[in-house]
MMTF fields as JSON, N, C-alpha, C and O atoms, coordinates in Angstrom:
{
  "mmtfVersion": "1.0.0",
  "mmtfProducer": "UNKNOWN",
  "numBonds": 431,
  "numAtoms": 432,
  "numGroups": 108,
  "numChains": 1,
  "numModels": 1,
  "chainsPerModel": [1],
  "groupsPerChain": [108],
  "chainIdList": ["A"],
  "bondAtomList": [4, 2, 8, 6, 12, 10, 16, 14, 20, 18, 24, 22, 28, 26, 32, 30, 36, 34, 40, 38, 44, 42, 48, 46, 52, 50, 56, 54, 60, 58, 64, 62, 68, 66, 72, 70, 76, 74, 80, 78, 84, 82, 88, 86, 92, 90, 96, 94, 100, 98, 104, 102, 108, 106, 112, 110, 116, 114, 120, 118, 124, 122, 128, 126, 132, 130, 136, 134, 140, 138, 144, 142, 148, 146, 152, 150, 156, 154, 160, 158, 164, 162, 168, 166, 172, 170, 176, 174, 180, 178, 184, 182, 188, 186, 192, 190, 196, 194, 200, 198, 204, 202, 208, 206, 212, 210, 216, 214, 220, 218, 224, 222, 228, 226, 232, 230, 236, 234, 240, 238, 244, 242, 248, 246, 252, 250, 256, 254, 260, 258, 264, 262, 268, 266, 272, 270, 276, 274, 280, 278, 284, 282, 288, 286, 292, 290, 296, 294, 300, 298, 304, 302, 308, 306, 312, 310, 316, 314, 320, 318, 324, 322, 328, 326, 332, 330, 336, 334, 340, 338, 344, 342, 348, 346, 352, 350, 356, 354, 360, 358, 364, 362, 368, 366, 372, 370, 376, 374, 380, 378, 384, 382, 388, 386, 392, 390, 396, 394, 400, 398, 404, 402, 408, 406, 412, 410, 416, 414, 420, 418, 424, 422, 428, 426],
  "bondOrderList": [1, 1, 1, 1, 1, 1, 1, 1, 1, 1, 1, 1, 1, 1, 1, 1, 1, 1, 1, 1, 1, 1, 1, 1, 1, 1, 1, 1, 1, 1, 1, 1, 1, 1, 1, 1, 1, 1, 1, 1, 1, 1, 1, 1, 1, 1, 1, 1, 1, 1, 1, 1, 1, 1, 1, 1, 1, 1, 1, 1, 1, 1, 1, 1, 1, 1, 1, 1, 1, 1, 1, 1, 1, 1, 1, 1, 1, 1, 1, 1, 1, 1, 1, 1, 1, 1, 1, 1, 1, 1, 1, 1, 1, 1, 1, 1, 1, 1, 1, 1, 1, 1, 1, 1, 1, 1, 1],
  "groupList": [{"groupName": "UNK", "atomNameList": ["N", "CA", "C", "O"], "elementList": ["N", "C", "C", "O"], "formalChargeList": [0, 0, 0, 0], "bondAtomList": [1, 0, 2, 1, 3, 2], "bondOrderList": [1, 1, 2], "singleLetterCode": "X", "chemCompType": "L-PEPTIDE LINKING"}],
  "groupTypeList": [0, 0, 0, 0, 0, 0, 0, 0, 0, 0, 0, 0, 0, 0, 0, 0, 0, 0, 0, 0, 0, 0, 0, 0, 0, 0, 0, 0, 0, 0, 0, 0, 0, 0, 0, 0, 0, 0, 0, 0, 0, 0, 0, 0, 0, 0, 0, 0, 0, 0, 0, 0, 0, 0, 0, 0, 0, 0, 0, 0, 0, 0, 0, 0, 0, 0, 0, 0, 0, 0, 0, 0, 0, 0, 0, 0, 0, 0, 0, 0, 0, 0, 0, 0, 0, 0, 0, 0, 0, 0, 0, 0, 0, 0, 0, 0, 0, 0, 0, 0, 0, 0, 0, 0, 0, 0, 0, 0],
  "groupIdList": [1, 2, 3, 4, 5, 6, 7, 8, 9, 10, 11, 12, 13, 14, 15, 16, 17, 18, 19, 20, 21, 22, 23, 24, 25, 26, 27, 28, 29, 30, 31, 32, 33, 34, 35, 36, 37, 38, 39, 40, 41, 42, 43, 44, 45, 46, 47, 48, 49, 50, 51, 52, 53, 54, 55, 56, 57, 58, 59, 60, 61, 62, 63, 64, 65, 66, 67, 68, 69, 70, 71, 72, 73, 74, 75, 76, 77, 78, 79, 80, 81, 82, 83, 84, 85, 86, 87, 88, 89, 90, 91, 92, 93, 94, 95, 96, 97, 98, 99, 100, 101, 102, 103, 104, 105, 106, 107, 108],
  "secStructList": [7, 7, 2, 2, 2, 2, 6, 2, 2, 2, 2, 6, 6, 1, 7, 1, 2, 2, 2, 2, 2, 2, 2, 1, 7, 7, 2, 2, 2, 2, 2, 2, 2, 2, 6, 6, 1, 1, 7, 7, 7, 2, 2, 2, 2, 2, 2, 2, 2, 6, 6, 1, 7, 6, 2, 2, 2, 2, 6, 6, 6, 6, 6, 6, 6, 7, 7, 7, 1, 2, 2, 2, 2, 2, 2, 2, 2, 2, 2, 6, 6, 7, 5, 7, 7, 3, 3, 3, 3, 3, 7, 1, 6, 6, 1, 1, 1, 7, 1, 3, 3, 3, 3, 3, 7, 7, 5, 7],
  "xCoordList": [0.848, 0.0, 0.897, 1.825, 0.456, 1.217, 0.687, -0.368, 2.026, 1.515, 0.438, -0.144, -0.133, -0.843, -2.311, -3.299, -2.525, -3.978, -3.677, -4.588, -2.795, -2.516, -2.829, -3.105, -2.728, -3.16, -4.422, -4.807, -5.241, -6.279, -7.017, -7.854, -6.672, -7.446, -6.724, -6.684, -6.055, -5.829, -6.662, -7.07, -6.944, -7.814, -9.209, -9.628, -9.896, -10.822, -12.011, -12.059, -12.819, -14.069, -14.156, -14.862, -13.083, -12.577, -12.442, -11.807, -13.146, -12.81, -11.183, -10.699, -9.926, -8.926, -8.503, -7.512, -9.755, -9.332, -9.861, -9.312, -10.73, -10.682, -9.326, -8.957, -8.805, -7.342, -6.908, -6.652, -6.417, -5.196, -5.03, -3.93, -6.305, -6.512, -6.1, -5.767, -6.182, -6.203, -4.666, -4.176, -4.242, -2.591, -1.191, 0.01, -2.341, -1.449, -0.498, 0.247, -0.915, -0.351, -1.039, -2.266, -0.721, -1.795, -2.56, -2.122, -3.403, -4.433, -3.803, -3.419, -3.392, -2.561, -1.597, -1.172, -1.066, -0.105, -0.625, -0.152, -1.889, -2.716, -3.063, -2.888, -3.681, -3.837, -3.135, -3.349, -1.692, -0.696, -0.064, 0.62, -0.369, 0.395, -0.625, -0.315, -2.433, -3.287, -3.213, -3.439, -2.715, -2.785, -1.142, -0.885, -0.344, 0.899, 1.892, 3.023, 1.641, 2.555, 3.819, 4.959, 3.254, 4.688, 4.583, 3.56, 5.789, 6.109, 6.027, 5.19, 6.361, 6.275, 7.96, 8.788, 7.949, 9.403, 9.39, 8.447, 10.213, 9.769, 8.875, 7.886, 9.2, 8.242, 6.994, 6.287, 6.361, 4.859, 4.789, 3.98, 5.429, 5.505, 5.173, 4.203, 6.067, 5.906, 4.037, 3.35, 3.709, 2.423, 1.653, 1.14, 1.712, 0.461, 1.318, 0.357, 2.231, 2.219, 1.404, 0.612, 1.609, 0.652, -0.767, -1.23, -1.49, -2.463, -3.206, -3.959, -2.265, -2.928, -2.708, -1.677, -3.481, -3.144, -2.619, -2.848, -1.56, -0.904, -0.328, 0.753, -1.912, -2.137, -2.025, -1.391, -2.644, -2.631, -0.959, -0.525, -0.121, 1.354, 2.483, 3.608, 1.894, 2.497, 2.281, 3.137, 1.017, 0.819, 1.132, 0.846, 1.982, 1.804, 3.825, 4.509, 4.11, 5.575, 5.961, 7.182, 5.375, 5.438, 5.514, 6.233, 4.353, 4.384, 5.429, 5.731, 5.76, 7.306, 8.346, 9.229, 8.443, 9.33, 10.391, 11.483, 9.818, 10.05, 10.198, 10.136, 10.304, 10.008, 9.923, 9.005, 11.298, 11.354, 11.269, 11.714, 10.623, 10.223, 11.779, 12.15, 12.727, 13.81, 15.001, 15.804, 15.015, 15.664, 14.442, 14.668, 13.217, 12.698, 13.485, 13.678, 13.719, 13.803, 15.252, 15.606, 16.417, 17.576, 17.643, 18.149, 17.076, 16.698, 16.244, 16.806, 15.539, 14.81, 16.075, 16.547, 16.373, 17.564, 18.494, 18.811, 19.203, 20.476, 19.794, 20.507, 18.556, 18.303, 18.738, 19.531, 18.179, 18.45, 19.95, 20.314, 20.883, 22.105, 22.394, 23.267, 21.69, 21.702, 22.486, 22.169, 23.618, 24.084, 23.951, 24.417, 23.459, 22.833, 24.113, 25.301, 23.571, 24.85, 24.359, 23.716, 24.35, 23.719, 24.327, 25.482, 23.27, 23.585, 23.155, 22.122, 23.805, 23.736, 23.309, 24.211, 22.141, 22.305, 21.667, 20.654, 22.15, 21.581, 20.127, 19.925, 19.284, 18.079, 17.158, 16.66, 17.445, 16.642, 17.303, 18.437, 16.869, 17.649, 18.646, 18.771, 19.322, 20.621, 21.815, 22.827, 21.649, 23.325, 24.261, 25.486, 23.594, 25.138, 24.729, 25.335, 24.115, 23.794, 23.34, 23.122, 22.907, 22.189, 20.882, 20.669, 20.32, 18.636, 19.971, 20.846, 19.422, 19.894, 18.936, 18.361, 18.768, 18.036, 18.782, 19.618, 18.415, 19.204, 18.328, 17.122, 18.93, 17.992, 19.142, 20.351, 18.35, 19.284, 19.031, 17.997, 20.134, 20.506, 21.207, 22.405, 20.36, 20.98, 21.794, 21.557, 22.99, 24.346, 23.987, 23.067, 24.735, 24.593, 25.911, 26.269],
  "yCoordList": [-1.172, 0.0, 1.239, 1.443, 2.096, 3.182, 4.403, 4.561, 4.989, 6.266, 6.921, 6.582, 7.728, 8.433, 7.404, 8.071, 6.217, 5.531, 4.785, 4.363, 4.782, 4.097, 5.42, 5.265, 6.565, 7.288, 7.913, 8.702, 7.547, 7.979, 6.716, 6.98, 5.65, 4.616, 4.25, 3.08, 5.424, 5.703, 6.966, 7.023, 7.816, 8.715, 8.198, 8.89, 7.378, 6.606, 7.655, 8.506, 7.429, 8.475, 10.025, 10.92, 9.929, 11.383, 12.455, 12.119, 13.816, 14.651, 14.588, 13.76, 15.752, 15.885, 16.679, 16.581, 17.477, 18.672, 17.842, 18.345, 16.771, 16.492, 15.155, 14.675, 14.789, 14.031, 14.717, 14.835, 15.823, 16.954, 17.446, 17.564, 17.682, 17.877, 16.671, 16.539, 15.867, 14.364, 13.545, 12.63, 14.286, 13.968, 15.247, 15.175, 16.383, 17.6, 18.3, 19.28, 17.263, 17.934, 19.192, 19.202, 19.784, 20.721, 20.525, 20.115, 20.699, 20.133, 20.144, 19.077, 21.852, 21.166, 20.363, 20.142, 19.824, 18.673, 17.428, 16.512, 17.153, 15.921, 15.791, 14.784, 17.019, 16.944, 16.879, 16.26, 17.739, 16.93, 15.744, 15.424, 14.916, 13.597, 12.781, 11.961, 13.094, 12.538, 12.146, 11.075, 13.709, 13.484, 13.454, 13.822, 13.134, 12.309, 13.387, 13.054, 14.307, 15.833, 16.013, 16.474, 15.593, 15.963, 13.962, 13.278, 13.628, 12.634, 13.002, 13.899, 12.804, 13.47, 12.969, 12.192, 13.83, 13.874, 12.556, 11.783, 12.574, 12.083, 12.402, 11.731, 13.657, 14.327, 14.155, 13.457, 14.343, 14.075, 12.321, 11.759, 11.735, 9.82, 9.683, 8.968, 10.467, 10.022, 10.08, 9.226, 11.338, 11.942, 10.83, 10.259, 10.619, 9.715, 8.38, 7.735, 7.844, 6.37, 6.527, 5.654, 7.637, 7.363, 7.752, 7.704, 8.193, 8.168, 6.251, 5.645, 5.916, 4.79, 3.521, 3.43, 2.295, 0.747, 0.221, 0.457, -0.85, -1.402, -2.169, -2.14, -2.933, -2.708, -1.709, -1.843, -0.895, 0.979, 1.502, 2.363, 0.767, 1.578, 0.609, 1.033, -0.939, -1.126, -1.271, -1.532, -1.056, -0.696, 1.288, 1.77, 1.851, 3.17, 3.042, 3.585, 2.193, 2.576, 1.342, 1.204, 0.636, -0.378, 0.687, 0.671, 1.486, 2.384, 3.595, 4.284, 3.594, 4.606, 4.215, 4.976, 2.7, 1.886, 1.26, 0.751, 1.424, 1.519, -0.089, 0.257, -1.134, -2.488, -3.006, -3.682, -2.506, -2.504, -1.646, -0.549, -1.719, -0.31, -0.014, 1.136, -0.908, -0.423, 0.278, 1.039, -0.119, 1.093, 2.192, 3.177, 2.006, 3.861, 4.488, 5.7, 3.956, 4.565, 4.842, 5.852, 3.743, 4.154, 5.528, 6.505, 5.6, 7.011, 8.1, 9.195, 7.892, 9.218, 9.453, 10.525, 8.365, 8.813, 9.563, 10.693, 8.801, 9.714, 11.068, 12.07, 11.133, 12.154, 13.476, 14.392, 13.318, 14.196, 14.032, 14.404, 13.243, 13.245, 12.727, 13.176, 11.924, 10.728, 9.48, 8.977, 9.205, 7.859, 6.787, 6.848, 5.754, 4.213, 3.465, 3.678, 2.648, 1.489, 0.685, 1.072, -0.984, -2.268, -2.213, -1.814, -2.754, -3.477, -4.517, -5.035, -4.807, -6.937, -6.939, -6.607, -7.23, -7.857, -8.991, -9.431, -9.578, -11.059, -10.311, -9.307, -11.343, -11.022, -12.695, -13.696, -11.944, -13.567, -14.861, -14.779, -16.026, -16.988, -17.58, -16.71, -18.496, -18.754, -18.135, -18.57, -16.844, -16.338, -16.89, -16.843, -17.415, -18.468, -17.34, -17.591, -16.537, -15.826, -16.157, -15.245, -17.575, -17.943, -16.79, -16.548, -16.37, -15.84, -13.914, -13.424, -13.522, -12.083, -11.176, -11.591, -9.879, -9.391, -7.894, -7.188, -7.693, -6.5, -5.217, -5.29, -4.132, -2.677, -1.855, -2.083, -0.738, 0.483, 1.297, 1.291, 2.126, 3.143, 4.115, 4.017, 5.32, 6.775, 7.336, 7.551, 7.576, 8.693, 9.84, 9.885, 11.065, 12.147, 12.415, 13.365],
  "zCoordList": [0.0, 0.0, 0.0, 0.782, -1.063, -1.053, 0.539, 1.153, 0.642, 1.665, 1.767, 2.797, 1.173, 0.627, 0.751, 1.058, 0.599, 0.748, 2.479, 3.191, 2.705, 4.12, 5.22, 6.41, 4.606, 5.536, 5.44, 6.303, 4.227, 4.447, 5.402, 6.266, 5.166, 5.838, 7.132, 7.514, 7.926, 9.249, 9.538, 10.698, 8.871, 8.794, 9.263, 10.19, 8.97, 8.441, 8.195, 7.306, 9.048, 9.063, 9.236, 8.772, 10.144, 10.622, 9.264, 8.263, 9.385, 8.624, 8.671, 9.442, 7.57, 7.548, 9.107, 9.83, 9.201, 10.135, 11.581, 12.561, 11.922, 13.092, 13.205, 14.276, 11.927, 12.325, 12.545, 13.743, 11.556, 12.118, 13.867, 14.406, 14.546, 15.889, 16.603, 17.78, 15.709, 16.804, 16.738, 17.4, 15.709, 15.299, 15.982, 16.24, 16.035, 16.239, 14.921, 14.912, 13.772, 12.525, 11.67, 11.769, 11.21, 10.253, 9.272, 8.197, 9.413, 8.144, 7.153, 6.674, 6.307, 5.034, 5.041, 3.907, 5.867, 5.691, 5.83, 5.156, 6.901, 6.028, 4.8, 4.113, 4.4, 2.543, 1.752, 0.71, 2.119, 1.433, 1.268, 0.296, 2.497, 2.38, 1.703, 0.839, 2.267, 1.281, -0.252, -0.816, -0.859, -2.358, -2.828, -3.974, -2.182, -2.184, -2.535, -2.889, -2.483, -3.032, -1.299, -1.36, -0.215, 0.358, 1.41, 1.461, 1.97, 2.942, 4.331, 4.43, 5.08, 6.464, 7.038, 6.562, 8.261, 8.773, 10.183, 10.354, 10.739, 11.934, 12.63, 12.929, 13.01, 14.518, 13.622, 14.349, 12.601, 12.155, 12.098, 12.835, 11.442, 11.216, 12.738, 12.992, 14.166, 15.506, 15.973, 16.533, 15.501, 15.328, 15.492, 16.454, 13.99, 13.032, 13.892, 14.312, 14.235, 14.947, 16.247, 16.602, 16.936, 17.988, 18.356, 19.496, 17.117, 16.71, 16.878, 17.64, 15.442, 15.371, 15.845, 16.51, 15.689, 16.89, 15.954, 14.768, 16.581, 15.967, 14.322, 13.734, 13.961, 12.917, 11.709, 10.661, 12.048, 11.552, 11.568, 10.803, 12.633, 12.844, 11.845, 11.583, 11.28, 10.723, 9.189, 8.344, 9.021, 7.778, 6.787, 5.691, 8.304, 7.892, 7.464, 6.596, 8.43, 8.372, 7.169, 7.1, 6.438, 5.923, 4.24, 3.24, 4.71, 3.186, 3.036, 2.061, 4.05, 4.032, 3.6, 3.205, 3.597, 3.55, 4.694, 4.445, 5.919, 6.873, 7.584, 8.764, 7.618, 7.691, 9.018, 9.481, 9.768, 10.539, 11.513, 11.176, 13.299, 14.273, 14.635, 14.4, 15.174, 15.402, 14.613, 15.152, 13.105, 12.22, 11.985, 11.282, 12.559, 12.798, 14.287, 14.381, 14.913, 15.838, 15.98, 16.589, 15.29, 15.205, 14.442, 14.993, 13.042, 12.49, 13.405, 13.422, 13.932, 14.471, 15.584, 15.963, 15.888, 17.351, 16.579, 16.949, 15.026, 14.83, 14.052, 14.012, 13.485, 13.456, 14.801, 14.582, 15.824, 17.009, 17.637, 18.752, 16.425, 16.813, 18.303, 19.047, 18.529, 19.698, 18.805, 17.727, 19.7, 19.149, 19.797, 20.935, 19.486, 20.251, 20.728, 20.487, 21.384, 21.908, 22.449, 23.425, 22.151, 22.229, 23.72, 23.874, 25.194, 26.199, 26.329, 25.903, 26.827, 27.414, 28.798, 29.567, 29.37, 30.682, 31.286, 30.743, 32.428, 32.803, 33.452, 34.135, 32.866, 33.359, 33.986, 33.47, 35.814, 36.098, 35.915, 35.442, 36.174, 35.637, 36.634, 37.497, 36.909, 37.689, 37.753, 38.302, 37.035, 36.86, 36.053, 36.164, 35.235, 34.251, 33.012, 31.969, 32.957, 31.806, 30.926, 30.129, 30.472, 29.773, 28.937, 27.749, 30.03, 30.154, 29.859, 30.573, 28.591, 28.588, 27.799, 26.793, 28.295, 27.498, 26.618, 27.181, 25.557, 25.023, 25.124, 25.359, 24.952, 24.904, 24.552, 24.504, 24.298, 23.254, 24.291, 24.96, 24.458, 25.36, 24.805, 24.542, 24.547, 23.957, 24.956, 26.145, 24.136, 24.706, 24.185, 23.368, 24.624, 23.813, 23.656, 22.96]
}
């Protein structure tokens, strides 16, 4: 699904101007992404993801080309010039480390 129909059918019923209120974006920039003339940046993509449920969040970042949530979020981090760094820690378990879990932790 291209951009531009993935967000009208996150839109759904909603006029442009009661999404725009409900996204915090500006109306003309819903209409623009509607009729496919502009893309959106992060801080609007952040918008419209937490607008919509899950379903709705991966069919929106799917039409961005977006595939995966964690290279959005590596993007949006080095966007704000935050640089990531993989941690390791034992979580639970007997202590042999077996049981580990990972998470991303922004430096500045």
């Amino acid at each position: 699904m291209e951009f531009p129909q993935a967000i009208t059918r996150m839109r759904g019923e909603r006029t442009q101007e009661q999404f725009a209120r409900d996204t915090g974006l500006a109306v003309d920039s819903i209409r623009s992404y509607e009729c496919g003339r502009r893309r959106p940046g992060y801080d609007a993509i952040t918008a419209l993801l937490r607008d919509g449920d899950p379903p709705q969040q991966r069919v929106l970042l799917e039409s961005l080309g977006i595939k995966d949530v964690m290279q959005f979020a590596e993007a949006l981090l080095a966007s704000a010039g935050v640089a990531t760094a993989t941690v390791t820690a034992t979580v639970g378990g007997n202590g042999s480390g077996d049981e580990t879990e990972e998470e991303t932790e922004g430096k500045e």
